[in-house]
VOBA-1610 file (N, C-alpha, C; in pm, whole numbers, padded with zeros to 5 digits, always signed):
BEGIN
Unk-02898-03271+00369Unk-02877-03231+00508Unk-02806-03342+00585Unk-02870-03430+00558Unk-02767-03560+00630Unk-02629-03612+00571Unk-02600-03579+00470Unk-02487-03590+00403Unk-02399-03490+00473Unk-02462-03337+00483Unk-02335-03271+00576Unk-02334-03291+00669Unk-02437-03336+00777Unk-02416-03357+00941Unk-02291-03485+00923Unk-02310-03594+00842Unk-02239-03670+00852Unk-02118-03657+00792Unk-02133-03551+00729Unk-01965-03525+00668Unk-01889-03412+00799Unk-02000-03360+00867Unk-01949-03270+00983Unk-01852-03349+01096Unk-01918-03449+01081Unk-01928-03533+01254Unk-01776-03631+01142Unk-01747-03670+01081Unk-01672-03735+01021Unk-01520-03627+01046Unk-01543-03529+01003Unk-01467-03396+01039Unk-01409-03370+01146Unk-01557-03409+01219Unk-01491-03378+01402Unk-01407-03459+01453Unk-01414-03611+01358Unk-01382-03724+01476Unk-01238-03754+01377Unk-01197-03659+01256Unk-01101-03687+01203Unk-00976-03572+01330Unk-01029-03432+01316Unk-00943-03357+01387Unk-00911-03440+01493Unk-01015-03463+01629Unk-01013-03500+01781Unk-00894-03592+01714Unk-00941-03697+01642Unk-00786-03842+01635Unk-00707-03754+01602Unk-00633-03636+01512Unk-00515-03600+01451Unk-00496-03501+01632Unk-00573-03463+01658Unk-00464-03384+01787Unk-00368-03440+01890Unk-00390-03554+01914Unk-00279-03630+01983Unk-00170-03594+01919Unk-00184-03644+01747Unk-00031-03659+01732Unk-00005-03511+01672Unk-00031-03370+01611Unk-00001-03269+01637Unk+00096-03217+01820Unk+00021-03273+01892Unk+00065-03228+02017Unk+00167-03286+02043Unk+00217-03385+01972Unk+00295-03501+02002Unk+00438-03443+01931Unk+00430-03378+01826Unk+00493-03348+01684Unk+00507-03204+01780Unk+00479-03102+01832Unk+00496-03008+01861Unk+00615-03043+02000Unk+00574-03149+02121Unk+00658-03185+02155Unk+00769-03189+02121Unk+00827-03300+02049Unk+00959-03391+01948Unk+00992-03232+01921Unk+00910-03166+01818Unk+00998-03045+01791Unk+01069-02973+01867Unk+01000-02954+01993Unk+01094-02844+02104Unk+01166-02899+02190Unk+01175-03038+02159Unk+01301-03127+02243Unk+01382-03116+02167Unk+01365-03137+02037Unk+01487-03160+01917Unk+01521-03008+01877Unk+01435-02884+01863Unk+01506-02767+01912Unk+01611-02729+02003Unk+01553-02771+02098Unk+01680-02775+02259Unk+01763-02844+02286Unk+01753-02990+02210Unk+01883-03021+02200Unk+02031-02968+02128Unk+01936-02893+01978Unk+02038-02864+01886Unk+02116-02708+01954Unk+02022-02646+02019Unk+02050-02518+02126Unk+02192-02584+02187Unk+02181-02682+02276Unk+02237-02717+02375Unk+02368-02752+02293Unk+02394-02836+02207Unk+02422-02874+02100Unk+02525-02754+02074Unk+02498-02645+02005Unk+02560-02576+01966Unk+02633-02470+02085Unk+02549-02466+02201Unk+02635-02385+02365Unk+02730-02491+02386Unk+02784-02564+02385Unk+02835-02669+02491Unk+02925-02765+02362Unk+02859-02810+02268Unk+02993-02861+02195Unk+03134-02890+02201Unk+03207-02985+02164Unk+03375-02948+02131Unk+03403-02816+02065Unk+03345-02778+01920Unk+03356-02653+01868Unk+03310-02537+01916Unk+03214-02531+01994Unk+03150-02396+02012Unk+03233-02338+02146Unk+03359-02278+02081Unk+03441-02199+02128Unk+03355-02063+02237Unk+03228-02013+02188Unk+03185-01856+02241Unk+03058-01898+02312Unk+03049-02024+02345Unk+02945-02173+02461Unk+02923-02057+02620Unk+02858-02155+02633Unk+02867-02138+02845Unk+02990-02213+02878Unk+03039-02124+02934Unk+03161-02217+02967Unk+03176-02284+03129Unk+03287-02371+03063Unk+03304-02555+03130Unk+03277-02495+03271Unk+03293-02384+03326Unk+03316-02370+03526Unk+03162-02399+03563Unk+03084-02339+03419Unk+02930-02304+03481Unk+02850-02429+03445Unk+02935-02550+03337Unk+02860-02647+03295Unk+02882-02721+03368Unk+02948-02795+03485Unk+03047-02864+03516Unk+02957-02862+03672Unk+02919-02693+03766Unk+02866-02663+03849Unk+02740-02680+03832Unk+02609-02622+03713Unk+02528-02604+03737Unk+02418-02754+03777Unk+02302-02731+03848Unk+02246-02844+03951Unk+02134-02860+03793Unk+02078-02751+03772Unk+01978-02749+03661Unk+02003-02675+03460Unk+01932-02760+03403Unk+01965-02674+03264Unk+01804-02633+03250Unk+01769-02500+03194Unk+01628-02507+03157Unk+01615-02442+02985Unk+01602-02434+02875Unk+01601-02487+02782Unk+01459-02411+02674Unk+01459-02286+02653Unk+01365-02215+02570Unk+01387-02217+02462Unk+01339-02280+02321Unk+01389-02274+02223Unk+01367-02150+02102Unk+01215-02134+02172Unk+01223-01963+02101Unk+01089-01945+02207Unk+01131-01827+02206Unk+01059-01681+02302Unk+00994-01592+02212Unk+00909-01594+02215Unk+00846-01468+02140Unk+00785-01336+02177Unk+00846-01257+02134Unk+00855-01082+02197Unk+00769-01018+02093Unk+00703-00944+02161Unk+00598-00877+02060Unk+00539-00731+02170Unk+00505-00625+02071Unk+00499-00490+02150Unk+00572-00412+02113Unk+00562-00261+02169Unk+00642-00126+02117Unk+00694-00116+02273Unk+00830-00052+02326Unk+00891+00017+02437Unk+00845-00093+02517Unk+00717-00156+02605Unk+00667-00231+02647Unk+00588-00305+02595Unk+00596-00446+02610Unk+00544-00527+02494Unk+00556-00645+02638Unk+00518-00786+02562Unk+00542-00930+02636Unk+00603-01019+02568Unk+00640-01122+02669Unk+00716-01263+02613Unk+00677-01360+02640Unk+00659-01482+02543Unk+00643-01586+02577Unk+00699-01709+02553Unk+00723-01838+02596Unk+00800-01892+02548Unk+00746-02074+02591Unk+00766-02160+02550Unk+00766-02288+02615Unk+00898-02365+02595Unk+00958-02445+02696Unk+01063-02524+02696Unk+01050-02669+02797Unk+01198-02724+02792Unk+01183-02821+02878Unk+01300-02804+02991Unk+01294-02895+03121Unk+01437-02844+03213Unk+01456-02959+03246Unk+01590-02993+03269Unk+01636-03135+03359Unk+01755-03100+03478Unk+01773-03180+03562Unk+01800-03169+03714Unk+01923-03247+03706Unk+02043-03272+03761Unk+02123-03342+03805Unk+02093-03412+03912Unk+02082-03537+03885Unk+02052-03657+04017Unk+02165-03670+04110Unk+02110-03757+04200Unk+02208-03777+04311Unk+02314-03923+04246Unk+02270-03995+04117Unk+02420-04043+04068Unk+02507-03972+03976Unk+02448-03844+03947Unk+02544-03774+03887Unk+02492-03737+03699Unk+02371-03861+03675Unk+02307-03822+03559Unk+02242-03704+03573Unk+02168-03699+03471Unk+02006-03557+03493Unk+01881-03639+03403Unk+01809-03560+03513Unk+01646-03614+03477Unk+01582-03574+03382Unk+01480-03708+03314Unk+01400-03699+03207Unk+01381-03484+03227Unk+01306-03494+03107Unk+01273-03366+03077Unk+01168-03324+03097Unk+01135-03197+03199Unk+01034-03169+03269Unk+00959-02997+03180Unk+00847-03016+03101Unk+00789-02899+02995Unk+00741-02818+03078Unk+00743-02663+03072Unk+00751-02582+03127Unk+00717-02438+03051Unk+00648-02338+03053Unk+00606-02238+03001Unk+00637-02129+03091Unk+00723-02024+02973Unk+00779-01873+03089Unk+00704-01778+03000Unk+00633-01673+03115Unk+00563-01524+03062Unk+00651-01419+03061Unk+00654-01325+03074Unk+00651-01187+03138Unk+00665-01080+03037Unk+00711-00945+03138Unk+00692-00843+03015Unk+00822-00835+02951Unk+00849-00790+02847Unk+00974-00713+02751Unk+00993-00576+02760Unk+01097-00524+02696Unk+01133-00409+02664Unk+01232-00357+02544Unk+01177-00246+02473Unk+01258-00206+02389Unk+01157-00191+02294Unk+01229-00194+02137Unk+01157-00154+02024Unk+01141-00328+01977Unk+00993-00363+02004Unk+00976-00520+01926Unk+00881-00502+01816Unk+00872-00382+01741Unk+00761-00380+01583Unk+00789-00525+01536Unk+00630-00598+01504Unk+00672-00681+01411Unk+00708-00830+01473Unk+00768-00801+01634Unk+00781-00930+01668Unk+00910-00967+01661Unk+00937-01080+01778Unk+01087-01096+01814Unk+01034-01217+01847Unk+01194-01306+01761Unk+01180-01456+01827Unk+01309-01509+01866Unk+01345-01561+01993Unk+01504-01535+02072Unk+01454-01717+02131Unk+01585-01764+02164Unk+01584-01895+02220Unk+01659-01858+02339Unk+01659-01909+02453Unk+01701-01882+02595Unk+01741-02006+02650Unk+01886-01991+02764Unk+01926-02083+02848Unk+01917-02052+02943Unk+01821-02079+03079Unk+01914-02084+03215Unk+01965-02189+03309Unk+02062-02123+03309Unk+02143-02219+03414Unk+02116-02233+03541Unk+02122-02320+03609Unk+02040-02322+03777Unk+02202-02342+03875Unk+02259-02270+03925Unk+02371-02234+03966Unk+02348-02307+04114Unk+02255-02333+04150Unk+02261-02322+04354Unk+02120-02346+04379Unk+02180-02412+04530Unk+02029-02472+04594Unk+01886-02394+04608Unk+01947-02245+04576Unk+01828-02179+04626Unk+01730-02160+04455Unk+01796-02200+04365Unk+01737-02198+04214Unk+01700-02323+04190Unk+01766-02446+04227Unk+01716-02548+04223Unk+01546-02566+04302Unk+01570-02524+04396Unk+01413-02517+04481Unk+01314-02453+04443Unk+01322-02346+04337Unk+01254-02268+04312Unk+01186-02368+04186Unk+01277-02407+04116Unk+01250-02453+04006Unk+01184-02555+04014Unk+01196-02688+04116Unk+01099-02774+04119Unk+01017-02767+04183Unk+00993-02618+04205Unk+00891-02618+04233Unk+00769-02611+04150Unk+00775-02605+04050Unk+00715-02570+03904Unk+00659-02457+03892Unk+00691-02340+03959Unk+00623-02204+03965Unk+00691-02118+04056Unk+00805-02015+03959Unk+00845-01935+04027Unk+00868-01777+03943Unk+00910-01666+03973Unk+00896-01590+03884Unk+01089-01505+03918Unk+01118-01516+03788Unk+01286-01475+03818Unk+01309-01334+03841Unk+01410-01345+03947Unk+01464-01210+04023Unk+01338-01196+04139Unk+01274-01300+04197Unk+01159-01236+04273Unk+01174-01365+04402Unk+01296-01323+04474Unk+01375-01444+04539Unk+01461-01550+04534Unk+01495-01512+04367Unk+01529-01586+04275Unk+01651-01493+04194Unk+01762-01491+04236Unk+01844-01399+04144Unk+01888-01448+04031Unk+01939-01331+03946Unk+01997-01382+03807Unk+02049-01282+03726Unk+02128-01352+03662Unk+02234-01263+03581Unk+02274-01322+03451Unk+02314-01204+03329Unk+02323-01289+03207Unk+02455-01375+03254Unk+02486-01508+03191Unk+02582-01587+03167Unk+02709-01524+03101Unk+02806-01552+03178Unk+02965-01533+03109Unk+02977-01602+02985Unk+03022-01559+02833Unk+02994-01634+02730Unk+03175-01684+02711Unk+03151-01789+02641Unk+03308-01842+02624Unk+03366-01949+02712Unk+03364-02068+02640Unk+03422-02171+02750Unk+03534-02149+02815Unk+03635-02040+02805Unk+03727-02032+02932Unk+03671-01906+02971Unk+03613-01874+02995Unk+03510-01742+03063Unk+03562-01738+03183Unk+03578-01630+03240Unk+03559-01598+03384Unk+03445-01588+03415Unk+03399-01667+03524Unk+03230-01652+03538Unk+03219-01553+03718Unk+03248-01527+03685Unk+03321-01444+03872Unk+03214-01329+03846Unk+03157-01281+03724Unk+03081-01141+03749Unk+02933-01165+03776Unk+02896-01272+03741Unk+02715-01365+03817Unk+02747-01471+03890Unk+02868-01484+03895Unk+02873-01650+03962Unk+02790-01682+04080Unk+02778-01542+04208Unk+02694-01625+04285Unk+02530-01599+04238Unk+02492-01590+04141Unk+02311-01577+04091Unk+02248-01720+04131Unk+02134-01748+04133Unk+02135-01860+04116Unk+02068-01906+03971Unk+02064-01808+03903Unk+02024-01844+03741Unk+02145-01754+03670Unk+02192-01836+03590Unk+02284-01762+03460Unk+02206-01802+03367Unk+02165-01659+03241Unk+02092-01663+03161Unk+02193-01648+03022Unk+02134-01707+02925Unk+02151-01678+02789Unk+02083-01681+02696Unk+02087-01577+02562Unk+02022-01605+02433Unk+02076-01608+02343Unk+02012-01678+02250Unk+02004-01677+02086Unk+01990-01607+02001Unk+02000-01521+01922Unk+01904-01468+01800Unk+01992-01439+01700Unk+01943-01496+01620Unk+02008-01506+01455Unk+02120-01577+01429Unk+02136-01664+01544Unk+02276-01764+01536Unk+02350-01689+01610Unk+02326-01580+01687Unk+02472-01536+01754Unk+02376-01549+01908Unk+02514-01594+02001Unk+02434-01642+02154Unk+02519-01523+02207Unk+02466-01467+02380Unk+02482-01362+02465Unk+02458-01344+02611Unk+02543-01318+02665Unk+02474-01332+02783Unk+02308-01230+02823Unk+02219-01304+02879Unk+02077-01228+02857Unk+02027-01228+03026Unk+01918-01161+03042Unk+01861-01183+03155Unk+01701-01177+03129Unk+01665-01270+03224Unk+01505-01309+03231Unk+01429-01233+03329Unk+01475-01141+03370Unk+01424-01042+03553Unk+01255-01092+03504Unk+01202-01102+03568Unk+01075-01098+03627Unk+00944-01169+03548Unk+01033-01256+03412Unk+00964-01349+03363Unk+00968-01476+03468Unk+00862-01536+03394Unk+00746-01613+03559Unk+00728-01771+03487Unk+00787-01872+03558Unk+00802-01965+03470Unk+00683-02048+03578Unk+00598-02193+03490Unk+00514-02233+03526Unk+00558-02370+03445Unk+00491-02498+03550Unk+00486-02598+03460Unk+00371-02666+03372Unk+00437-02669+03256Unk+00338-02696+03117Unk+00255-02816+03117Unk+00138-02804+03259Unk+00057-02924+03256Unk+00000-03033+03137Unk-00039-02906+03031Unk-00066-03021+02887Unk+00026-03068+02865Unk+00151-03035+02871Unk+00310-03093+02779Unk+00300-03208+02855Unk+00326-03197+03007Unk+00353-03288+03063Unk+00284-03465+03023Unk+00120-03396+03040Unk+00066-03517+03025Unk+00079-03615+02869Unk+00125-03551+02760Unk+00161-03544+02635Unk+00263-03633+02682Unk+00364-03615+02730Unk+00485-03659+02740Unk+00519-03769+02840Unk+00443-03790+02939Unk+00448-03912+03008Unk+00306-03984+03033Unk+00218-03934+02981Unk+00095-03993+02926Unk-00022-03994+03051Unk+00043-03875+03161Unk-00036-03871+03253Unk+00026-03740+03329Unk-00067-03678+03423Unk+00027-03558+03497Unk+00050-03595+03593Unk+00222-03525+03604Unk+00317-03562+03668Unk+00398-03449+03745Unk+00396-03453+03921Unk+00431-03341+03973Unk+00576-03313+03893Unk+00613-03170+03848Unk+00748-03135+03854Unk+00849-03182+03937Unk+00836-03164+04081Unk+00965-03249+04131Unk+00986-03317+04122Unk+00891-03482+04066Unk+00907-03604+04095Unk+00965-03618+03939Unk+00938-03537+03834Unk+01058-03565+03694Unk+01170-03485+03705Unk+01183-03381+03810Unk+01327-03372+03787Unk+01431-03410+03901Unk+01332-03482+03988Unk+01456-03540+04084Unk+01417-03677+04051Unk+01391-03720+03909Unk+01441-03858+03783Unk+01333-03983+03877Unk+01193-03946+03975Unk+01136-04019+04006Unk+01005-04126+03875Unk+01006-04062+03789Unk+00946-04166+03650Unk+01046-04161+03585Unk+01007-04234+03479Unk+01073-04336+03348Unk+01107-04223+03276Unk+01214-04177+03206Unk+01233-04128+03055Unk+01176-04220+02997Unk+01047-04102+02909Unk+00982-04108+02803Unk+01054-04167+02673Unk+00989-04254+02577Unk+01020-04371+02536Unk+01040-04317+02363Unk+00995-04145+02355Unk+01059-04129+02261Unk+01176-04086+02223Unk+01206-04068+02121Unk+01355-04049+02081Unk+01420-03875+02124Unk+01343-03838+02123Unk+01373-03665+02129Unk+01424-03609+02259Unk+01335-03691+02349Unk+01336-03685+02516Unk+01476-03712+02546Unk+01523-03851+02522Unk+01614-03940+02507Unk+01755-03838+02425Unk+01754-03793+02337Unk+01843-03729+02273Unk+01895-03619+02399Unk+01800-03507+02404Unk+01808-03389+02436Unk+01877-03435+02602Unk+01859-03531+02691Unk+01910-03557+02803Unk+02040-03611+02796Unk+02094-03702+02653Unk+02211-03759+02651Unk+02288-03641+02625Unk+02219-03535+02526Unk+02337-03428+02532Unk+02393-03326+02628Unk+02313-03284+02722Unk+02324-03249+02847Unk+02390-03343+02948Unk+02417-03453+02916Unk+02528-03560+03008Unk+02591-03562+02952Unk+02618-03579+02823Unk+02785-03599+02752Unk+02818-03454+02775Unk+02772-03336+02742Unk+02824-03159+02767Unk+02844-03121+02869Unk+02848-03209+02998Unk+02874-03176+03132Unk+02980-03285+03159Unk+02990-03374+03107Unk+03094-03481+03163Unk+03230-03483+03076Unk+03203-03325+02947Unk+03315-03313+02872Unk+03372-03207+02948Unk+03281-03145+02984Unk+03309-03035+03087Unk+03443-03077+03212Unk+03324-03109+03286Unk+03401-03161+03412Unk+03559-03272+03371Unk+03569-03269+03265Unk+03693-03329+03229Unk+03800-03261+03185Unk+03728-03132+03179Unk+03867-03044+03113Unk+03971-03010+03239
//
């Protein structure tokens, strides 16, 4: 009997130590997801990208690396990501974790898994967004994204979210109507080792986080906007 209590309690105190770094590892993954997202929209090569008018303009990037759709005709979605802000020198801020709900539609037997971009076009999406809790199309307009770096973006341009997805390697312009984005209090504290209001990481008031993933996923969102704005 005392051999299993103590093999129990040995058990317990092995998981409790391994969950830090699970949570930690789940992090890194969905930064290094969203970078390679971003990565492949915005590139030199990726000819069928968001294009340069909307990369060049937008104030915010927000960054779902997969969404998961599940349900018949009506079903739900869920998703976790990260978002960063354009500062007032012209960089963008550490990366702020963030979780979007809402419902779906269509035939999802079996389950659907889609990666999502939105773009934060204008002051009135920017506000919404740091705010860490807003729900899209609900004061909050939006429209799928013009695909193709010489795109005419003239048919959502004034939204203040341009949306896009992923699935199966081919990207599209998408829309998020009435999914409800919130900020990912556990991520957060995971990630800067304490909780941290949303506005104050994306208007770049703490440190970028000291790992590598954080660090990646923000340099590529400054080099893909400053290749932009150069064309």
């Amino acid at each position: 009997m005392r051999k299993s209590i103590a093999a129990l309690t040995i058990g317990l105190f092995a998981a409790a130590a391994s969950a830090p770094a699970i949570a930690q590892d789940k992090a890194d993954n969905e930064l290094n997801e969203s970078t390679q997202i971003m990565q492949e929209l915005t590139g030199p090569q990726a000819t069928a990208g968001i294009p340069d008018a909307v990369l060049k303009d937008a104030k915010c990037i927000a960054v779902i690396p997969k969404m998961l759709k599940a349900g018949f005709v009506v079903g739900g979605q869920h998703g976790s990501g990260v978002a960063t802000c354009r500062m007032a020198n012209g960089h963008w801020s550490p990366p702020a974790p963030f979780s979007l709900s809402g419902a779906s539609f269509g035939a999802q037997i079996g389950g659907e898994e889609m990666g999502y971009v939105m773009m934060v076009m204008n002051q009135n999406g920017l506000q919404a967004l740091e705010s860490g809790h807003f729900k899209v199309g609900a004061g909050v307009d939006a429209a799928a994204g013009p695909v193709g770096r010489t795109a005419d973006a003239s048919g959502g341009w004034k939204a203040s979210i341009l949306s896009y997805s992923r699935s199966k390697g081919a990207y599209a312009g998408a829309t998020l109507q009435g999914a409800e984005l919130n900020q990912d209090h556990k991520a957060t504290d995971q990630l800067y080792g304490q909780m941290v209001p949303f506005t104050s990481i994306l208007d770049g008031q703490v440190h970028m986080p000291d790992q590598g993933p954080a660090r990646e996923f923000v340099h590529t969102i400054n080099k893909s906007v400053e290749r932009a704005s150069n064309q």
